[in-house]
VMD Tcl script that builds the backbone (N, CA, C; Angstrom):
set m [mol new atoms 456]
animate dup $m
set s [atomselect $m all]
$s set {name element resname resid chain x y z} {
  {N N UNK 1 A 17.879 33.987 -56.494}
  {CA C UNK 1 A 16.459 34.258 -56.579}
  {C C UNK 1 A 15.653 32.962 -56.488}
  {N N UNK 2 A 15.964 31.831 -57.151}
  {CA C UNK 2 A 15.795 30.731 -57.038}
  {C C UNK 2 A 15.158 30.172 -55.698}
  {N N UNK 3 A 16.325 30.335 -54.850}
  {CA C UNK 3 A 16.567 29.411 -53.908}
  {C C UNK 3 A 16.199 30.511 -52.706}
  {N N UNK 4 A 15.286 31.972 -52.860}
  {CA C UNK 4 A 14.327 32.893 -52.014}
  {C C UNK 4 A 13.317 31.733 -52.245}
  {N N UNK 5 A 12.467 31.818 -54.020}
  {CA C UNK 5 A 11.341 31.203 -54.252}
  {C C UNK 5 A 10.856 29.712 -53.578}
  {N N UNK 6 A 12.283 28.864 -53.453}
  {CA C UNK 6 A 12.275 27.990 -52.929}
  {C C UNK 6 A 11.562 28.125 -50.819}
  {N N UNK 7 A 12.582 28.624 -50.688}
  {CA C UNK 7 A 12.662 28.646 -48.888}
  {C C UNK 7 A 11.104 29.469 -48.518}
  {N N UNK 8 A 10.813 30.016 -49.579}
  {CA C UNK 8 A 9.379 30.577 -49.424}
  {C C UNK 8 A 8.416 29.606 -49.833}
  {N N UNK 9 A 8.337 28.846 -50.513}
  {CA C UNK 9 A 7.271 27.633 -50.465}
  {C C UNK 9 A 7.587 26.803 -49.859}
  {N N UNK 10 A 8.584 26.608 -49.383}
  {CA C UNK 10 A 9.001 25.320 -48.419}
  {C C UNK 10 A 8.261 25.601 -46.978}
  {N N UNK 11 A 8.743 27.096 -46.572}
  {CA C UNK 11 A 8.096 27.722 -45.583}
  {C C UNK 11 A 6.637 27.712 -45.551}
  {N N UNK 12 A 5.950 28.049 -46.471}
  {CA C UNK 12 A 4.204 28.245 -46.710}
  {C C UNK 12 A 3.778 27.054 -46.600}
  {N N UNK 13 A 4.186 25.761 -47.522}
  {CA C UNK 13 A 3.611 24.435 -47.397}
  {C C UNK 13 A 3.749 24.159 -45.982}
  {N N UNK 14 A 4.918 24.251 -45.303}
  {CA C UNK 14 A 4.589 23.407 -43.729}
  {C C UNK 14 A 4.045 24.308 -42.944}
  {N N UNK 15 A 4.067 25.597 -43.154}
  {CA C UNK 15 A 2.615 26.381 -42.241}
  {C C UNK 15 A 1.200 25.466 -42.228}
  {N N UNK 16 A 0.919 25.452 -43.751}
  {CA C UNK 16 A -0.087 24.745 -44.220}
  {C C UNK 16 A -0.655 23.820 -43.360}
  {N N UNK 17 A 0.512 22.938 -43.783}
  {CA C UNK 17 A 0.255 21.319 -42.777}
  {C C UNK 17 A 0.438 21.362 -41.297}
  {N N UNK 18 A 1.359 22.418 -40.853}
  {CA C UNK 18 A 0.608 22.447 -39.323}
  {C C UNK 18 A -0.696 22.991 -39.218}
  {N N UNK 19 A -1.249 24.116 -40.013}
  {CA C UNK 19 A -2.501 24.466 -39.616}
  {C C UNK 19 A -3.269 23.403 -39.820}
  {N N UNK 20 A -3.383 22.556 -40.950}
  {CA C UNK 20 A -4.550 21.659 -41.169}
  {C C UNK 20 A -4.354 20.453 -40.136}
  {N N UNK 21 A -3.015 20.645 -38.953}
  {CA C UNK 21 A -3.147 19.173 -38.242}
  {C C UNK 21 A -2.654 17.716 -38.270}
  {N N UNK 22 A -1.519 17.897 -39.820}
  {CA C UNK 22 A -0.724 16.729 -40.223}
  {C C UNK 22 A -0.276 16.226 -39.101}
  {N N UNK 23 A -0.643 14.805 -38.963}
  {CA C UNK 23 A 0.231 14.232 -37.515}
  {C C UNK 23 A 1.481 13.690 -37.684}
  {N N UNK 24 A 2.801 13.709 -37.141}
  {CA C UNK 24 A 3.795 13.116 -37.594}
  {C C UNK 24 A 4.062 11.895 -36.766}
  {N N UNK 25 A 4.607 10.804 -37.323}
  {CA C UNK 25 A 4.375 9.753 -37.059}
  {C C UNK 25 A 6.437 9.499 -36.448}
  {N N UNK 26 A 6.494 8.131 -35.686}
  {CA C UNK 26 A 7.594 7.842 -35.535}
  {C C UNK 26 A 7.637 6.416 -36.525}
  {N N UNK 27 A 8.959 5.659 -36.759}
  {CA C UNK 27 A 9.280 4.905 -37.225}
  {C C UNK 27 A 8.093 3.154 -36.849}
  {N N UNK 28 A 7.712 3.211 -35.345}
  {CA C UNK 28 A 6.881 2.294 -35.351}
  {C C UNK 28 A 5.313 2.570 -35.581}
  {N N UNK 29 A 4.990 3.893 -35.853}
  {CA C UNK 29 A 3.666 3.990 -36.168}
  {C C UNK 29 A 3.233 4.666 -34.852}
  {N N UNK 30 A 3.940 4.978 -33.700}
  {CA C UNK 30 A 3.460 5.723 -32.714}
  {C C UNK 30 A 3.100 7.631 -32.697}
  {N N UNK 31 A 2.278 8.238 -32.322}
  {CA C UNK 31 A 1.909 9.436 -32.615}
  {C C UNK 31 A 3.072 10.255 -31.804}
  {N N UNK 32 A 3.758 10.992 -32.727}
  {CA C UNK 32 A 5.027 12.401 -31.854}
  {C C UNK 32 A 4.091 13.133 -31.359}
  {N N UNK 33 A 2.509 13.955 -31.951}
  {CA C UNK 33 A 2.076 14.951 -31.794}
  {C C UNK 33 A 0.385 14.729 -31.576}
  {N N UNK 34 A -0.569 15.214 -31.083}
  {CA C UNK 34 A -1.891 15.160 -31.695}
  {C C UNK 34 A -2.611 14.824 -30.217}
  {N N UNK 35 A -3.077 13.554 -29.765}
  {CA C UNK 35 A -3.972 13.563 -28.821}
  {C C UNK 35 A -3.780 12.405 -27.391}
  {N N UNK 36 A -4.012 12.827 -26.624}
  {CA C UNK 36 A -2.970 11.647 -25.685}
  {C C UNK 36 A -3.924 10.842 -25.472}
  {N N UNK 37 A -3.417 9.285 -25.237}
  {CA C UNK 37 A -4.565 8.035 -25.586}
  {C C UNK 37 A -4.108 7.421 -24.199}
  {N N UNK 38 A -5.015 6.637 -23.738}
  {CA C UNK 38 A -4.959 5.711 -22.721}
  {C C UNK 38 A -5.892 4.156 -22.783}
  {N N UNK 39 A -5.263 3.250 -22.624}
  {CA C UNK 39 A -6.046 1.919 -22.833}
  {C C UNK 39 A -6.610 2.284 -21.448}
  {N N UNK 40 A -7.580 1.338 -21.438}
  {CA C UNK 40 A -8.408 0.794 -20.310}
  {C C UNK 40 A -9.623 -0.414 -20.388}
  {N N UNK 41 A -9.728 -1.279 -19.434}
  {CA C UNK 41 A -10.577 -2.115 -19.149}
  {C C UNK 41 A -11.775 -1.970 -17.921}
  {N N UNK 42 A -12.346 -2.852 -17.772}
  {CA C UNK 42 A -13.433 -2.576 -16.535}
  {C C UNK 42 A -13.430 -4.234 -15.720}
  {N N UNK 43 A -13.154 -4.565 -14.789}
  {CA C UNK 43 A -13.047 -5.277 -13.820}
  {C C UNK 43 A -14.239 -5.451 -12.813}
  {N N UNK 44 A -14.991 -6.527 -12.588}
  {CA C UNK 44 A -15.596 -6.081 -11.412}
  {C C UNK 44 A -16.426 -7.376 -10.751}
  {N N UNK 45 A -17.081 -7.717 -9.803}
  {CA C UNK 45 A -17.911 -8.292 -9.538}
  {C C UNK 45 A -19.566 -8.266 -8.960}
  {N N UNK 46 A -20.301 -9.135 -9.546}
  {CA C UNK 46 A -21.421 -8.666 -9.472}
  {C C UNK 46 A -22.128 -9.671 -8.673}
  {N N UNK 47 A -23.064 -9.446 -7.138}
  {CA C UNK 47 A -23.486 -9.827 -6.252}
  {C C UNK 47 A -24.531 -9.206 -5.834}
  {N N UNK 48 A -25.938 -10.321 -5.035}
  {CA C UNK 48 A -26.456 -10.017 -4.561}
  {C C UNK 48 A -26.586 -9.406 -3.243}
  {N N UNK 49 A -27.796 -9.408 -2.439}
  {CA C UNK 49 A -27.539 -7.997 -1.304}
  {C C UNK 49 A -26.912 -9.335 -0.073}
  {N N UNK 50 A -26.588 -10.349 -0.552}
  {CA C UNK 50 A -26.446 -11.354 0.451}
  {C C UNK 50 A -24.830 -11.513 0.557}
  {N N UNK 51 A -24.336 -10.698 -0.758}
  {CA C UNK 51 A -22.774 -11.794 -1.202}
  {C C UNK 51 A -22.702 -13.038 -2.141}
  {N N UNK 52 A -23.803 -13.271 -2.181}
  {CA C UNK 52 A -23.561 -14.237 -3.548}
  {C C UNK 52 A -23.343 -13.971 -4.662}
  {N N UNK 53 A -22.578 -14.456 -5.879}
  {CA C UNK 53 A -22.081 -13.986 -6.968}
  {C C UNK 53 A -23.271 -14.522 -7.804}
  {N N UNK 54 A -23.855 -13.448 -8.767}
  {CA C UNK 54 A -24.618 -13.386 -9.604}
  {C C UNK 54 A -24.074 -14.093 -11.094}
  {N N UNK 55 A -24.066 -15.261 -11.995}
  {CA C UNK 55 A -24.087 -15.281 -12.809}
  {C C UNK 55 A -25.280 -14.742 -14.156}
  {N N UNK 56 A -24.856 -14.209 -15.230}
  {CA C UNK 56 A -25.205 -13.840 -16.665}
  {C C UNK 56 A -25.834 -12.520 -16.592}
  {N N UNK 57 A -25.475 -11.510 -15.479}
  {CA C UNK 57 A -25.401 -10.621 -15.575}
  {C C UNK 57 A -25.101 -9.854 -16.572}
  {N N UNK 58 A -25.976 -8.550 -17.653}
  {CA C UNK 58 A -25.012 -7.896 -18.554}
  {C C UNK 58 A -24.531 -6.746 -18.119}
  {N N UNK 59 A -23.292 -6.706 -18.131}
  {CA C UNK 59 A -22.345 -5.377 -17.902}
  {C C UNK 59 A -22.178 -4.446 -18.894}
  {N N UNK 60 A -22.445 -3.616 -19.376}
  {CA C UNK 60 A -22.436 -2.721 -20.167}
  {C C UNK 60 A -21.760 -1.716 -20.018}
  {N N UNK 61 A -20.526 -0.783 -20.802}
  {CA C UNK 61 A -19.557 -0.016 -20.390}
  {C C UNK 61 A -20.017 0.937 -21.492}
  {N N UNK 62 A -20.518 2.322 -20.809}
  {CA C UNK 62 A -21.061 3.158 -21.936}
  {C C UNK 62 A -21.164 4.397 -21.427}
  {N N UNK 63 A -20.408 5.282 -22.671}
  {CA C UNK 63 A -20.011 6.569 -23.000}
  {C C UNK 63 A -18.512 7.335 -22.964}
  {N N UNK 64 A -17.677 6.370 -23.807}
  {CA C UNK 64 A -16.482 6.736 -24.127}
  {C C UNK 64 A -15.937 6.606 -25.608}
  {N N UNK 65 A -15.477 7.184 -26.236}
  {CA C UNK 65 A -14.961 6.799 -27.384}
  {C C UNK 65 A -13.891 5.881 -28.025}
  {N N UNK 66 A -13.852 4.796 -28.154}
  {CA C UNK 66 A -12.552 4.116 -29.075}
  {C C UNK 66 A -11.889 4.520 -30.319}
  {N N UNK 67 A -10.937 4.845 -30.028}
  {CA C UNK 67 A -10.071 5.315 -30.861}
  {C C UNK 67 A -9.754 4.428 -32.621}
  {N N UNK 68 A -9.896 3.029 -31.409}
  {CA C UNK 68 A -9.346 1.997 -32.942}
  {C C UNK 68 A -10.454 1.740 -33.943}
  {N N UNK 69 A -12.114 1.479 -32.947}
  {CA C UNK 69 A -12.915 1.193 -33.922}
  {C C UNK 69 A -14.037 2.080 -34.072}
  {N N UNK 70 A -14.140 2.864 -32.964}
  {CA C UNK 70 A -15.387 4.081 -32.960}
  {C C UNK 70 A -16.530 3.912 -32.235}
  {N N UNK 71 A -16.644 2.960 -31.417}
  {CA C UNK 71 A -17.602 2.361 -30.623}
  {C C UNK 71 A -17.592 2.949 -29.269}
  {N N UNK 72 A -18.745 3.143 -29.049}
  {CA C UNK 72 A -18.935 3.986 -27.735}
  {C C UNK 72 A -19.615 3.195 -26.735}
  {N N UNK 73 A -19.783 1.621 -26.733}
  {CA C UNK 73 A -19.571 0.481 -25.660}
  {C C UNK 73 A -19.772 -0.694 -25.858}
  {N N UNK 74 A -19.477 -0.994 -25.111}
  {CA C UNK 74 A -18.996 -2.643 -25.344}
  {C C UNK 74 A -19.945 -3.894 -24.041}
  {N N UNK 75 A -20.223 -4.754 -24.282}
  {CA C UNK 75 A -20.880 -5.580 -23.136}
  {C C UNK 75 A -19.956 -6.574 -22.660}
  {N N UNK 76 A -20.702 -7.596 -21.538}
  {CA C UNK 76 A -19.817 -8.243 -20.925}
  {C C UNK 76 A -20.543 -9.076 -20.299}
  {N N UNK 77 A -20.679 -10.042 -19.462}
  {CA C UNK 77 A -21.575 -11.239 -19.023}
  {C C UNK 77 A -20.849 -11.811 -17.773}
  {N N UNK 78 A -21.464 -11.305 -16.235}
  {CA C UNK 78 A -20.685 -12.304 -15.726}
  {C C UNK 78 A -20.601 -13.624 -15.857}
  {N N UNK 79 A -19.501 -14.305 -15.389}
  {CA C UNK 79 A -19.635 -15.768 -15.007}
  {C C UNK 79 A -20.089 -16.343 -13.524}
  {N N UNK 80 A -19.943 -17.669 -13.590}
  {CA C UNK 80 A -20.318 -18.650 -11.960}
  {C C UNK 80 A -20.345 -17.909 -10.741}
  {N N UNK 81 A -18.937 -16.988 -11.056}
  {CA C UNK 81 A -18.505 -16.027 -9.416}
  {C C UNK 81 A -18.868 -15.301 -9.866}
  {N N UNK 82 A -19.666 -14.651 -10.746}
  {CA C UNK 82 A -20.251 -13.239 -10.844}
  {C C UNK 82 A -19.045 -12.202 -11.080}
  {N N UNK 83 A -18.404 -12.559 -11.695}
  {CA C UNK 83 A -17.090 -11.786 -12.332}
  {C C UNK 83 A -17.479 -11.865 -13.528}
  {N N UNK 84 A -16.366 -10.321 -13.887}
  {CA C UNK 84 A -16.783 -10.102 -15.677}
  {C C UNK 84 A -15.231 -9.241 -16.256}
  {N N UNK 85 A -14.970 -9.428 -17.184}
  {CA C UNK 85 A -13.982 -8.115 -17.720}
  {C C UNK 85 A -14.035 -7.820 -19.136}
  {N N UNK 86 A -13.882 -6.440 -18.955}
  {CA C UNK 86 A -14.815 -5.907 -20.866}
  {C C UNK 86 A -13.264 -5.836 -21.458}
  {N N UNK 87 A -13.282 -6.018 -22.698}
  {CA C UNK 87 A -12.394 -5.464 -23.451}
  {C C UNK 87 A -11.590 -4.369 -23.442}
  {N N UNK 88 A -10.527 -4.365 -24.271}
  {CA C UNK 88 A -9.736 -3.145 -23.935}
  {C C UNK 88 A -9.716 -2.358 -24.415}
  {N N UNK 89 A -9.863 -1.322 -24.446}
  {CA C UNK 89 A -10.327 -0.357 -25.192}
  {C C UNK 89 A -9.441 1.014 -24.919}
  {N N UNK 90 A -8.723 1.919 -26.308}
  {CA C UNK 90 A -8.207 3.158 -26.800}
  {C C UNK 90 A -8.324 4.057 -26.612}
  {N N UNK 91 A -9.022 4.922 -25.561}
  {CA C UNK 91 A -9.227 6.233 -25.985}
  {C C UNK 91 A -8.292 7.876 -25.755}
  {N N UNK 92 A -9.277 8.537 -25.823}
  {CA C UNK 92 A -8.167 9.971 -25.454}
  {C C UNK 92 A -8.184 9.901 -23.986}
  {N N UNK 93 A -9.104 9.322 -23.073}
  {CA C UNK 93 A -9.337 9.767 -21.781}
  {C C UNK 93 A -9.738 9.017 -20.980}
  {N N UNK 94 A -10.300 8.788 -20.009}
  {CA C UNK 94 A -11.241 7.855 -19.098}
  {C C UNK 94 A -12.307 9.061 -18.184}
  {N N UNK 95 A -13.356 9.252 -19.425}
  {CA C UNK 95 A -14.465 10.095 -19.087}
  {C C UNK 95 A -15.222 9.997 -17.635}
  {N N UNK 96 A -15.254 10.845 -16.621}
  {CA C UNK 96 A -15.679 10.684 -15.529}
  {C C UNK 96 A -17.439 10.047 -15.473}
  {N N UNK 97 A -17.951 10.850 -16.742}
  {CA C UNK 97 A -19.309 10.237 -16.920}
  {C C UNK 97 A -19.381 8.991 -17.597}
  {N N UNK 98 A -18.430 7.992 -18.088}
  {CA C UNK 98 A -18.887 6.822 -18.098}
  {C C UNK 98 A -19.038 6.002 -17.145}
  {N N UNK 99 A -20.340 5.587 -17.604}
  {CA C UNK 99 A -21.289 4.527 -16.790}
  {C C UNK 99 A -20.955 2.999 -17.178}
  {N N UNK 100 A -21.112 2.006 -16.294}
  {CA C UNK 100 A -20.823 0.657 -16.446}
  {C C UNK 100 A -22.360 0.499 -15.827}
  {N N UNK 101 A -23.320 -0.305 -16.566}
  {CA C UNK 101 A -24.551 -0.559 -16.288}
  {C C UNK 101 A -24.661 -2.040 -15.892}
  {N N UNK 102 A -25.712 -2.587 -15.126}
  {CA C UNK 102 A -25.782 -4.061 -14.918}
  {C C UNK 102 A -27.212 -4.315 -14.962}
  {N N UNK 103 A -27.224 -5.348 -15.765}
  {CA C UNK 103 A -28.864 -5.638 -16.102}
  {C C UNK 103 A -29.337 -7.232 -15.931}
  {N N UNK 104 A -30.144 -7.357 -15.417}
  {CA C UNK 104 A -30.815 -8.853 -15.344}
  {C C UNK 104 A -31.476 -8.951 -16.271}
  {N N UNK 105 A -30.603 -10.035 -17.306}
  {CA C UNK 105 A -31.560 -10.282 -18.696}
  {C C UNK 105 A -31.832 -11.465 -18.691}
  {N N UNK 106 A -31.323 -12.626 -17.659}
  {CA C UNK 106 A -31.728 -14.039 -17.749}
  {C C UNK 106 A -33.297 -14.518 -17.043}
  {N N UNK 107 A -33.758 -13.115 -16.370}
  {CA C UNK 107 A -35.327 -13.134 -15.009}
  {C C UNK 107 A -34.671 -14.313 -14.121}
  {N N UNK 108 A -35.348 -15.285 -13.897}
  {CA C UNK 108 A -35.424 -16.069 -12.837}
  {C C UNK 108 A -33.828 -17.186 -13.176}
  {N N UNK 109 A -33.719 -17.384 -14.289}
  {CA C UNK 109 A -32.450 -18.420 -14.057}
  {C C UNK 109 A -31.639 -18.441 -13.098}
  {N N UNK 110 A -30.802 -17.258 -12.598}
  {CA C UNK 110 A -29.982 -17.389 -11.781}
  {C C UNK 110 A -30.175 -16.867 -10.429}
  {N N UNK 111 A -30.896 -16.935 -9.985}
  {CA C UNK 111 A -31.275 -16.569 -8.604}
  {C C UNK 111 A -32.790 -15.706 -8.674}
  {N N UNK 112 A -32.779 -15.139 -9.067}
  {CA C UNK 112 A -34.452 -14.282 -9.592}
  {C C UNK 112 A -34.368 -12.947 -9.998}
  {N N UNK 113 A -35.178 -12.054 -9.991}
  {CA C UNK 113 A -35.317 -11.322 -11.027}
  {C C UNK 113 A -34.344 -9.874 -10.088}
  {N N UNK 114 A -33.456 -9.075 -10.516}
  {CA C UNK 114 A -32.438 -8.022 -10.365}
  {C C UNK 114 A -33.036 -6.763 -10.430}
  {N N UNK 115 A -32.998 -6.092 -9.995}
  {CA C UNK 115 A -33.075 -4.542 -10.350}
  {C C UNK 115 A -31.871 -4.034 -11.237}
  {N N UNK 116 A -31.773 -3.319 -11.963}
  {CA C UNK 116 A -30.417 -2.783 -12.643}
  {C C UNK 116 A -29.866 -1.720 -11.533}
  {N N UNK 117 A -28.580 -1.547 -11.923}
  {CA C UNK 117 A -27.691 -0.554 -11.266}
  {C C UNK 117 A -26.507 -0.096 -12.719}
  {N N UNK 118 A -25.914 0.904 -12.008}
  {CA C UNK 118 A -24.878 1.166 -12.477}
  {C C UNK 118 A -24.065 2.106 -11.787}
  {N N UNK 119 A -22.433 2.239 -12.252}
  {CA C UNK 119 A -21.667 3.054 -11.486}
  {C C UNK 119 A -21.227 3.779 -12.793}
  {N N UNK 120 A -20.544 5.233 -12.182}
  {CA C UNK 120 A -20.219 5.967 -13.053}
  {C C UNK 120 A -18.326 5.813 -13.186}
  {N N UNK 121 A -17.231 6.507 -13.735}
  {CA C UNK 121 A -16.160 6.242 -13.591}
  {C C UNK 121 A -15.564 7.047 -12.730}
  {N N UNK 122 A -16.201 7.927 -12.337}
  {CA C UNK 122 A -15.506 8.822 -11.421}
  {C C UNK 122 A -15.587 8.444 -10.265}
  {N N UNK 123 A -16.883 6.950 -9.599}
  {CA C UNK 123 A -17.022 6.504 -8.350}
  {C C UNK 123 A -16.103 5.137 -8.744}
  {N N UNK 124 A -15.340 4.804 -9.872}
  {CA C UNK 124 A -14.478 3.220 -10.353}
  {C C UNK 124 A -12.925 3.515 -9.255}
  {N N UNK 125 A -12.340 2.460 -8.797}
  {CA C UNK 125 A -10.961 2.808 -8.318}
  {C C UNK 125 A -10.451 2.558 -9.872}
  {N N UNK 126 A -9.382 3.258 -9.444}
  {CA C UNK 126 A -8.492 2.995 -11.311}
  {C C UNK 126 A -6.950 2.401 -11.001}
  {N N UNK 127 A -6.202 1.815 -11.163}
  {CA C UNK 127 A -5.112 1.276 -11.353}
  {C C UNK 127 A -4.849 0.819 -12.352}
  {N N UNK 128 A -3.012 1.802 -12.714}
  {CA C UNK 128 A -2.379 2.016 -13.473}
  {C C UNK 128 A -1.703 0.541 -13.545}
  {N N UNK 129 A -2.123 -0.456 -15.114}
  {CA C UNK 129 A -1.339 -1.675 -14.754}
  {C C UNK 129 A 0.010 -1.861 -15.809}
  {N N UNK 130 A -0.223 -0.680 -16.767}
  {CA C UNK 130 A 1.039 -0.875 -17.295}
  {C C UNK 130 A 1.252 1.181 -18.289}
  {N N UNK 131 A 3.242 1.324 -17.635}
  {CA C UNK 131 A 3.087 2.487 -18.352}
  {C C UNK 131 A 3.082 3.026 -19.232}
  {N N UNK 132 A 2.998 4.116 -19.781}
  {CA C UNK 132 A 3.076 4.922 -21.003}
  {C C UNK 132 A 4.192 4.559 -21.454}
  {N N UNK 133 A 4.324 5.530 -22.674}
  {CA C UNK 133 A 5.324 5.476 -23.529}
  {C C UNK 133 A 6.691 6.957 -23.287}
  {N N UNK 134 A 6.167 7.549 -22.204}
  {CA C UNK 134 A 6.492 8.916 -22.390}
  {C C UNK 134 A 6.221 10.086 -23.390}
  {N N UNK 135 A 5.610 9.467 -24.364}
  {CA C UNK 135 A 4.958 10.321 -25.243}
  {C C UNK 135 A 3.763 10.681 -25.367}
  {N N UNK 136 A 2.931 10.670 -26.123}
  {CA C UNK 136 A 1.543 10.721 -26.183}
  {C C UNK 136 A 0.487 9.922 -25.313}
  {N N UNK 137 A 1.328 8.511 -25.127}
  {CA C UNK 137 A 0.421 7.296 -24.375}
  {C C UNK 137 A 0.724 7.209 -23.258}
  {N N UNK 138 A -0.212 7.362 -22.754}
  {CA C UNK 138 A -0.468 7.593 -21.055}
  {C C UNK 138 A -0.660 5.660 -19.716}
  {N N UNK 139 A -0.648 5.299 -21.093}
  {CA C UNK 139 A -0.404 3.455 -20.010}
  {C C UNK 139 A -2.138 3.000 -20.321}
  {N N UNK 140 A -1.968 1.966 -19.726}
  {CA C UNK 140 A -3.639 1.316 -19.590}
  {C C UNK 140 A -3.696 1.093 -18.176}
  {N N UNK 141 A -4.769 0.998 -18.217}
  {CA C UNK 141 A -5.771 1.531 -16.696}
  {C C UNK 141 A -6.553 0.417 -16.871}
  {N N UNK 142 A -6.723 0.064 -15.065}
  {CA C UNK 142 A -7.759 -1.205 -15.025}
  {C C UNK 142 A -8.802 -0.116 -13.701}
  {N N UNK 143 A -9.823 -0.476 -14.223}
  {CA C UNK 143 A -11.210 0.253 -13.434}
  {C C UNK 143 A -11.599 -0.777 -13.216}
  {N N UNK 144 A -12.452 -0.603 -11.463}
  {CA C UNK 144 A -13.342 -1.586 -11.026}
  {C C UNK 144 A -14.732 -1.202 -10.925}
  {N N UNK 145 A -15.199 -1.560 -11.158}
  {CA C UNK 145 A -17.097 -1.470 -10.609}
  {C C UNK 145 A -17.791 -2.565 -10.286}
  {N N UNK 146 A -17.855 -2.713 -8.831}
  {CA C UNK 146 A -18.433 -4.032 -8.629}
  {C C UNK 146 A -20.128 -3.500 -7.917}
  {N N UNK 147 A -20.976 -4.565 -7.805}
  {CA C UNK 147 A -22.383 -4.096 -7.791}
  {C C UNK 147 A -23.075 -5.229 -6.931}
  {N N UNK 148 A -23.735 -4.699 -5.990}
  {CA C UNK 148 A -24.673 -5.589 -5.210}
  {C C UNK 148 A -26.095 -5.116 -5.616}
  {N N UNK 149 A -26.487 -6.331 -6.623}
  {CA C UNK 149 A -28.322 -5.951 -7.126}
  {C C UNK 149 A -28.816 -6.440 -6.008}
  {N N UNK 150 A -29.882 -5.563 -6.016}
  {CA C UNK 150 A -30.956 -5.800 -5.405}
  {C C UNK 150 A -32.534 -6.666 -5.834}
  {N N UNK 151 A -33.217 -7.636 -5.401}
  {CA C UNK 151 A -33.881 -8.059 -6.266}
  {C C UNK 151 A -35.339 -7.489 -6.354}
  {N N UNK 152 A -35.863 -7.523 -7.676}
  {CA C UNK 152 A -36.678 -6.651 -7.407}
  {C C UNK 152 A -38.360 -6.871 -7.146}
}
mol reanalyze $m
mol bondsrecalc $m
mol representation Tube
mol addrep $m
């Protein structure tokens, strides 16, 4: 009778905890179950309508979620060649509606005053630069968005 009472709460408690979503973990802290994650970065270069590389450009990568810290974007600044690369960032996905924005915040310093642009991720090429785990983690992804401002 015992050991009914037993196998019957043993049974009820882990109903429990699957309904409420307990995640089970492996030995290094990697997720067995729950939500599939993918790193990714943003790559790109930023130029005028001539080909010249724009320095202090801000790049702005916005409308995705990070997993590690909760931040939904991050900035970035080109340099000399008008190159930039944002941080790396966790999430469940690589949202087709995130936007990578570019803004002229320096006016005249570096060549003169910009119009903003931006690209969305669904117009980014994406390359896969390193793979998953076979489990939950799907690899990290390098996205490009490069941008010819126009001045305005």
């Amino acid at each position: 009778m015992k050991k009914k009472w037993y196998r019957i709460a043993n049974s009820a408690l882990s109903a429990l905890l699957v309904l409420l979503g307990f995640e089970a973990c492996t030995e290094n802290g990697t997720e067995e179950y729950g939500t599939p994650t993918v790193d990714f970065h943003v790559v790109g270069q930023v130029t005028d309508a001539e080909g010249h590389p724009i320095e202090g450009i801000r790049v702005t990568t916005r409308g995705y979620q990070n997993f590690n810290d909760g931040t939904t974007e991050q900035t970035a600044y080109t340099d000399k060649e008008g190159r930039y690369t944002t941080k790396e960032v966790r999430s469940g996905w690589i949202d087709p509606k995130m936007k990578v924005v570019f803004e002229d915040v320096d006016g005249e310093e570096n060549g003169g005053l910009f119009a903003s642009d931006s690209v969305s991720a669904g117009d980014m090429a994406k390359v896969k630069v390193r793979k998953g785990d076979g489990n939950w983690y799907e690899g990290e992804y390098e996205l490009s968005a490069n941008a010819k401002l126009k001045k305005e």
